[in-house]
C-alpha positions in Angstrom: 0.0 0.0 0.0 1.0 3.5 -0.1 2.1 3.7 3.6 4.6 0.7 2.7 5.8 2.6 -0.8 7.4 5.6 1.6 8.6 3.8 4.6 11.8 4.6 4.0 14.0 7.0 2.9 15.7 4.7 -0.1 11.6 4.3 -0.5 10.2 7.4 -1.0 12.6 8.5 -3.2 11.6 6.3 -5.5 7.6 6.9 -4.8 8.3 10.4 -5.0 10.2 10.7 -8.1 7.2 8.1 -9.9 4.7 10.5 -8.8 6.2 14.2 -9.6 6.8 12.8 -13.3 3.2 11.7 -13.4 1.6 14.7 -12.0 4.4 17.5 -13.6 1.6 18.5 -16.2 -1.4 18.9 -13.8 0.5 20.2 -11.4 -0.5 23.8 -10.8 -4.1 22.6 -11.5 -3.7 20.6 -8.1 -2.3 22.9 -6.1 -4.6 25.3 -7.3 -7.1 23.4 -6.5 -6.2 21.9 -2.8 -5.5 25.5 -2.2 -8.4 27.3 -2.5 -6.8 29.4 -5.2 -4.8 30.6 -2.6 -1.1 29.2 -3.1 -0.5 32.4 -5.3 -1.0 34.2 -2.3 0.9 32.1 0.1 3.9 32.4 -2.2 4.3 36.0 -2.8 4.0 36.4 1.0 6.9 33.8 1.3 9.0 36.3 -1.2 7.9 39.5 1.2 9.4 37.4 4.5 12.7 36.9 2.3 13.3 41.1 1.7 15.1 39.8 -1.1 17.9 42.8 -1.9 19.3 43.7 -5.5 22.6 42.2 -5.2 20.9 38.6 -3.9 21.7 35.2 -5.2 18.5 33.0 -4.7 18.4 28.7 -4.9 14.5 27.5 -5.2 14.2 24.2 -4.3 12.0 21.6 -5.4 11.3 24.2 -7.4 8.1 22.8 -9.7 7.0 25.0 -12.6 9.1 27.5 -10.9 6.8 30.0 -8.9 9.2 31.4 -6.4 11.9 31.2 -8.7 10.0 33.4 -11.0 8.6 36.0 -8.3 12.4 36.1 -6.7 13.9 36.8 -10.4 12.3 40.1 -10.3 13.8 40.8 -7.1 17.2 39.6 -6.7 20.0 39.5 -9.2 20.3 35.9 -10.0 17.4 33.3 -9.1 18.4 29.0 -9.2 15.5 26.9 -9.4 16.3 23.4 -8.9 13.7 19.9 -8.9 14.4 16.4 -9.2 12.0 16.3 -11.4 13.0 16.3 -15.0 9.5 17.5 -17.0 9.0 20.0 -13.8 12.3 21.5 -14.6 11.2 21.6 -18.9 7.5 23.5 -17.8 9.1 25.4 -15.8 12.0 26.6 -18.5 9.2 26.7 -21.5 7.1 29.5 -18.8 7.3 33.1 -20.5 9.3 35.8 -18.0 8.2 39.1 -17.7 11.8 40.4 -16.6 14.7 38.8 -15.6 14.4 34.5 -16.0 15.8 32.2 -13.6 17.9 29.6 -14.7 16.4 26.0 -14.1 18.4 22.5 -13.6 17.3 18.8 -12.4 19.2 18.3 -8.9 18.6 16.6 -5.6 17.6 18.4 -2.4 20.2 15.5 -0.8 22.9 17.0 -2.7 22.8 20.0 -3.8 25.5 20.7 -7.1 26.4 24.4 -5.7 30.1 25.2 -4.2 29.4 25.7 0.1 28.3 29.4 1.4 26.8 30.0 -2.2 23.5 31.7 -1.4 21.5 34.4 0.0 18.4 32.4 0.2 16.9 29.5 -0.3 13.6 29.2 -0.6 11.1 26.0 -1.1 7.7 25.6 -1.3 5.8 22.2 -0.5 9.3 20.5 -0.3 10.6 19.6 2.9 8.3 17.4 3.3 8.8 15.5 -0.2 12.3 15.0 0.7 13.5 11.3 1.7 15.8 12.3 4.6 14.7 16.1 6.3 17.7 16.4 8.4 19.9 16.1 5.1 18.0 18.3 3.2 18.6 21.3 6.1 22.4 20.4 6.2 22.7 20.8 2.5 20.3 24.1 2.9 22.8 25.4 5.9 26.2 24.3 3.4 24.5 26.4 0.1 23.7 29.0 2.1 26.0 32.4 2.7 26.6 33.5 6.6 23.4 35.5 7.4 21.4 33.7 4.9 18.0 33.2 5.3 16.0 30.0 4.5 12.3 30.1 4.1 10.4 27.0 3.5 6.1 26.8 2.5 4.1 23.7 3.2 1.4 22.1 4.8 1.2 21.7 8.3 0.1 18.7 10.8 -2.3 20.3 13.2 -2.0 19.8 16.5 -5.3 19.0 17.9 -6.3 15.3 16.9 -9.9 15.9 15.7 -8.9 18.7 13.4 -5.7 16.6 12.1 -8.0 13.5 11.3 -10.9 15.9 9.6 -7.7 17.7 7.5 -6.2 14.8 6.6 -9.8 13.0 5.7 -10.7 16.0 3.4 -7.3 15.8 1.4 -7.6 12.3 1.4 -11.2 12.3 -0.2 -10.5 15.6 -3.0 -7.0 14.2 -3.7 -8.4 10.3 -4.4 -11.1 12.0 -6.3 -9.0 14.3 -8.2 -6.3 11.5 -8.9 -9.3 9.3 -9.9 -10.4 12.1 -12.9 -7.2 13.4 -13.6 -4.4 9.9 -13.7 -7.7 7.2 -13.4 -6.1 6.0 -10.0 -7.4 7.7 -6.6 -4.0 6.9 -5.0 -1.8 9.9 -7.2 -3.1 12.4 -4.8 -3.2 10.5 -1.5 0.5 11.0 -1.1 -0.1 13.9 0.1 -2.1 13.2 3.1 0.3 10.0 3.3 3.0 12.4 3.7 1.6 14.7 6.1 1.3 11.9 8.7 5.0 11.2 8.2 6.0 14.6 8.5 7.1 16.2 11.8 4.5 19.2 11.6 5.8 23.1 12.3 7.2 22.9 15.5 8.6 19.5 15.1 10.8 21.5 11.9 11.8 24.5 13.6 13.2 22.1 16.4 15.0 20.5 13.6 16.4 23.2 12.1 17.6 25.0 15.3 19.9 21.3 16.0 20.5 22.0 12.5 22.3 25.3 13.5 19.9 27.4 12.1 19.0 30.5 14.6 16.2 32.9 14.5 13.8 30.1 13.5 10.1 31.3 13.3 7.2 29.8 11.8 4.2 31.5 10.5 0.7 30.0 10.3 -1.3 30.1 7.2 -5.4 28.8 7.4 -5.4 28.7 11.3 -1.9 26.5 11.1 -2.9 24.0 8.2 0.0 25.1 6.4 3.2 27.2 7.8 6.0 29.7 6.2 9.2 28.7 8.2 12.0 31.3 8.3 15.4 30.5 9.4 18.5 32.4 9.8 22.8 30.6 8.9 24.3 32.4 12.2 27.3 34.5 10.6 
């Protein structure tokens, strides 16, 4: 089942990959979607948190069709967006740009191909929680990142209290089975992502990991009464 397919790390790597190449083309249609129309939203307020300057080098990870990259090109003076995902990194390079266009590659979260102390920021939105081994991913974020850098991270949330949880994760697990149904003709595509919620260590469970991590100044901001959270986080210089 799909709570044996991302059991472990050497797992979901696999699961995850599968599924991102499956979904690349409906993608912003889902998130869209499970959003409320929102995401848009949630995003540029992720860029405002960042107070992106002129001179700034930004890495967006797991980067999609290349949202944040896009809204952080026409802010900073060079803008990385990186995804494992290989037709993610093609929609996102065929996407028309306004102003200045970030440069797109295929790469892994677990290893990032950029020299240490690299960045300004990183951002990532909906990808911390996609990523086989968390405490990896925020070591390779921490190496990438300058002295002073900021990292800033979107995604959903596990709420706290145990009745909410269980009616959250019943509503994505009933849209996301039937939009996986309509869209890929199996109800499972968009299960993952309750499947990974349950896995994941929620807000304050991150923030703890990214202070042992090294990160200081760790915040996290609540979005729809704490179903999904902007986490902000500080290299020490």
């Amino acid at each position: 089942g799909l709570r044996d397919d991302i059991a472990t790390p050497e797992l979901k790597q696999r699961y995850v990959r599968h599924l991102f190449a499956t979904i690349a083309d409906r993608y912003d249609l889902i998130t869209r979607l499970l959003s409320y129309g929102r995401d848009a939203a949630w995003k540029r307020r992720l860029i405002r948190m960042a107070d992106l300057q002129a001179s700034d080098a930004v890495l967006d990870l797991a980067t999609g069709t290349g949202d944040l990259a896009f809204a952080a090109a026409d802010r900073a003076a060079r803008v990385i967006g990186l995804d494992v995902t290989s037709r993610m990194v093609a929609l996102a390079s065929a996407r028309p740009a306004a102003g200045r266009r970030p440069r797109f590659l295929v790469g892994d979260m677990g290893s990032l191909p950029f020299p240490s102390a690299t960045f300004h920021v990183v951002t990532t939105g909906y990808g911390l929680r996609n990523v086989p081994d968390l405490g990896v991913a925020l070591d390779e974020i921490a190496r990438v990142l300058r002295p002073g850098g900021v990292a800033l991270s979107l995604d959903f949330n596990r709420p706290l209290h145990p009745v909410v949880c269980a009616a959250y994760l019943g509503y994505l697990s009933v849209v996301g089975g039937a939009l996986g149904w309509i869209l890929h003709g199996n109800p499972d595509t968009y299960r993952y992502i309750p499947a990974s919620i349950r896995n994941y260590p929620g807000a304050a469970g991150v923030a703890d990991l990214m202070r042992a991590r090294g990160f200081s100044d760790v915040r996290y901001h609540p979005i729809l009464g704490g179903l999904l959270t902007i986490h902000r986080a500080v290299k020490p210089a």
